[in-house]
C-alpha positions as CSV (number, residue, x, y, z in Angstrom):
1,X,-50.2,-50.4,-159.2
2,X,-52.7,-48.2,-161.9
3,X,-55.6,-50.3,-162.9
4,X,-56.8,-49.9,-165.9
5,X,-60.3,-48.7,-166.5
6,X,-62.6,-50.2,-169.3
7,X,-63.1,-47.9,-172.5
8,X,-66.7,-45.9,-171.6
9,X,-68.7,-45.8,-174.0
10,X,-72.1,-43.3,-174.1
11,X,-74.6,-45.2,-176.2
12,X,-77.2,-42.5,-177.4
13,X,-79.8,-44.5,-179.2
14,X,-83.6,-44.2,-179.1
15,X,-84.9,-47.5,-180.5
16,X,-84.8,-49.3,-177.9
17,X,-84.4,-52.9,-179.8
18,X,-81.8,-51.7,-181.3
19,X,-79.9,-49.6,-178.3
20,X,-80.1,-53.4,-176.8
21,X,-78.7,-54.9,-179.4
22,X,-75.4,-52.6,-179.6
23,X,-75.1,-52.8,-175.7
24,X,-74.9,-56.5,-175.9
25,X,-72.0,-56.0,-178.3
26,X,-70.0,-53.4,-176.8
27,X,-70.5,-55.5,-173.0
28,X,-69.3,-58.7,-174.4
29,X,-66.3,-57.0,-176.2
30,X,-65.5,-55.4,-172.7
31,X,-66.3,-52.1,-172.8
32,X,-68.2,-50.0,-170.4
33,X,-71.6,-49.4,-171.4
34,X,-74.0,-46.4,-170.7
35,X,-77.1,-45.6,-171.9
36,X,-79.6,-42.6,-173.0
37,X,-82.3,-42.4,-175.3
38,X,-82.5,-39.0,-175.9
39,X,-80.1,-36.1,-176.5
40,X,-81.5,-34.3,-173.6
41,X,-80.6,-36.8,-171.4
42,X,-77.4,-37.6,-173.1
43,X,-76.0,-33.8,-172.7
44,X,-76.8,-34.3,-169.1
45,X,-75.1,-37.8,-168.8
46,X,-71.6,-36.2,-170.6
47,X,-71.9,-33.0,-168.2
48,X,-71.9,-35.3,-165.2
49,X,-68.9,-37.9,-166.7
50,X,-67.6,-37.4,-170.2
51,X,-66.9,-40.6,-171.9
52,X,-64.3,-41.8,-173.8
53,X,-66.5,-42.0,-177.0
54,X,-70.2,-41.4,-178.1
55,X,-71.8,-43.2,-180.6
56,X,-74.8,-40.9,-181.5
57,X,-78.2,-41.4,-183.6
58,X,-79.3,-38.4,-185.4
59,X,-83.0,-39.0,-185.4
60,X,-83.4,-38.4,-181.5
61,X,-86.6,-37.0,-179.8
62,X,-86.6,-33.9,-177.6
63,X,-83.0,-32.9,-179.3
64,X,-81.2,-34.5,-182.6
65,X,-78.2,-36.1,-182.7
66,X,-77.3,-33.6,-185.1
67,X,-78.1,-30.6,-182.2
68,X,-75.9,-32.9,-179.5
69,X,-73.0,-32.9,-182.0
70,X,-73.2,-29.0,-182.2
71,X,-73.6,-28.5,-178.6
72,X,-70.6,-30.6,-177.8
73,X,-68.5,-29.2,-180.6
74,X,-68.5,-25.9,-178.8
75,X,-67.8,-26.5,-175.0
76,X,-64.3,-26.6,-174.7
77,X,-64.8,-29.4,-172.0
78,X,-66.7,-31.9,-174.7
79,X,-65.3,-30.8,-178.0
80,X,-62.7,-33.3,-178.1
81,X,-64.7,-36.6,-177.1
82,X,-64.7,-38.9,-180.2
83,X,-68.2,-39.5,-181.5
84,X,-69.6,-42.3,-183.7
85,X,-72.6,-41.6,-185.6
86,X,-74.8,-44.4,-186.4
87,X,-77.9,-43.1,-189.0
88,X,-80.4,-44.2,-191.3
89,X,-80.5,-41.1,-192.1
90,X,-78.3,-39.4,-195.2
91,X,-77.7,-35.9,-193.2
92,X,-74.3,-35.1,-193.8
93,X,-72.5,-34.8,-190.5
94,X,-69.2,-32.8,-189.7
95,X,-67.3,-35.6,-188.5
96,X,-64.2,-37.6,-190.2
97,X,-65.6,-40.4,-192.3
98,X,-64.0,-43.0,-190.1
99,X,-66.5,-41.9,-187.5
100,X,-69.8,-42.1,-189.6
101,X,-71.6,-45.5,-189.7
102,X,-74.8,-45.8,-191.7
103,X,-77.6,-48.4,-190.6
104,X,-78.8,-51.4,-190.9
105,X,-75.3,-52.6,-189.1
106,X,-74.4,-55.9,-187.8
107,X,-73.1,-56.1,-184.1
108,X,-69.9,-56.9,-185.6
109,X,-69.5,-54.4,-187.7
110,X,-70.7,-51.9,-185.3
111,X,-68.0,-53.2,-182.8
112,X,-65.1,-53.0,-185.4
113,X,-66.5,-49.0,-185.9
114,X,-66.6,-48.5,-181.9
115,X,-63.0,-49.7,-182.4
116,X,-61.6,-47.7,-185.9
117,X,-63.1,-44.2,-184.3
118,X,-61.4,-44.6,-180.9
119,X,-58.5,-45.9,-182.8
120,X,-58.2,-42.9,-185.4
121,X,-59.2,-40.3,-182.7
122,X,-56.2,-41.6,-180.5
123,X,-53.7,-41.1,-183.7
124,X,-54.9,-38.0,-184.1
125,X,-54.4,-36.2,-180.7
126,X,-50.7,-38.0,-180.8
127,X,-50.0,-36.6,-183.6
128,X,-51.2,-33.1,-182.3
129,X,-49.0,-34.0,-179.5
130,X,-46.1,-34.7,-181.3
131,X,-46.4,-31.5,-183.2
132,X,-46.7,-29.9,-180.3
133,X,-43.6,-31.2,-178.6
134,X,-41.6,-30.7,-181.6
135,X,-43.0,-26.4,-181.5
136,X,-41.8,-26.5,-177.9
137,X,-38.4,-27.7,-178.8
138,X,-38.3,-25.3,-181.5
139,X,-39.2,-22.1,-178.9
140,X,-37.1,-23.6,-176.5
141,X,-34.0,-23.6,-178.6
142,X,-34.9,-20.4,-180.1
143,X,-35.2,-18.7,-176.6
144,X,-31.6,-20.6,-175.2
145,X,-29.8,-18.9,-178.7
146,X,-30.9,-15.7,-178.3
147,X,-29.8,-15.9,-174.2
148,X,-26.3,-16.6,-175.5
């Protein structure tokens, strides 16, 4: 029997208040909560477990959200975790717009984001997959013509 996990979710925030605030929401919406309150520690935290999303503040102390981002983009092992920025802050960021969520924010509304990232990251790595697939037909066949 596979049991299912709940969705992890790496909650890089560093007001406090307001890190609270989205944990509450996330927990009671079932999801898996971790916590870190700096970028430093949140690099750390993904190195030991990746999660299955990050939702990231930009205006972190010791390392910006902003430096995370970049950091994650280019190990091969982290590039592909989904991440939802949450800002005050109006520093463009290199993510799809579905993914960028600007503060204040209702717990709702934050939940419904958590929920439209995974979502739209999911859709995009099937439909990678399906391209993929269909280029490995495509060779396939290509390589079982030419051996007749």
């Amino acid at each position: 029997m596979v049991e299912l996990r709940p969705t992890r979710i790496l909650l890089v925030e560093d007001d406090i208040e307001l890190r609270r605030l989205y944990r509450t929401a996330l927990l009671l919406e079932g999801f898996a909560v971790e916590e870190a309150g700096d970028g430093v520690s949140a690099l750390q935290m993904i190195e030991d477990e990746a999660p299955d999303l990050i939702v990231l503040d930009i205006g972190l102390p010791t390392l910006s959200g902003v430096s995370v981002q970049q950091e994650l983009a280019t190990d091969a092992q982290t590039q592909s975790i989904p991440i939802l920025v949450v800002t005050g802050s109006h520093v463009a960021v290199d993510l799809p717009d579905e993914c960028v969520l600007r503060k204040p924010v209702s717990p709702e509304r934050f939940v419904e984001e958590v929920r439209r990232c995974l979502h739209a990251t999911h859709a995009r790595e099937r439909q990678v997959g399906r391209v993929l697939e269909r280029k490995a037909r495509q060779k396939s066949r290509a390589s079982d013509s030419t051996r007749r």
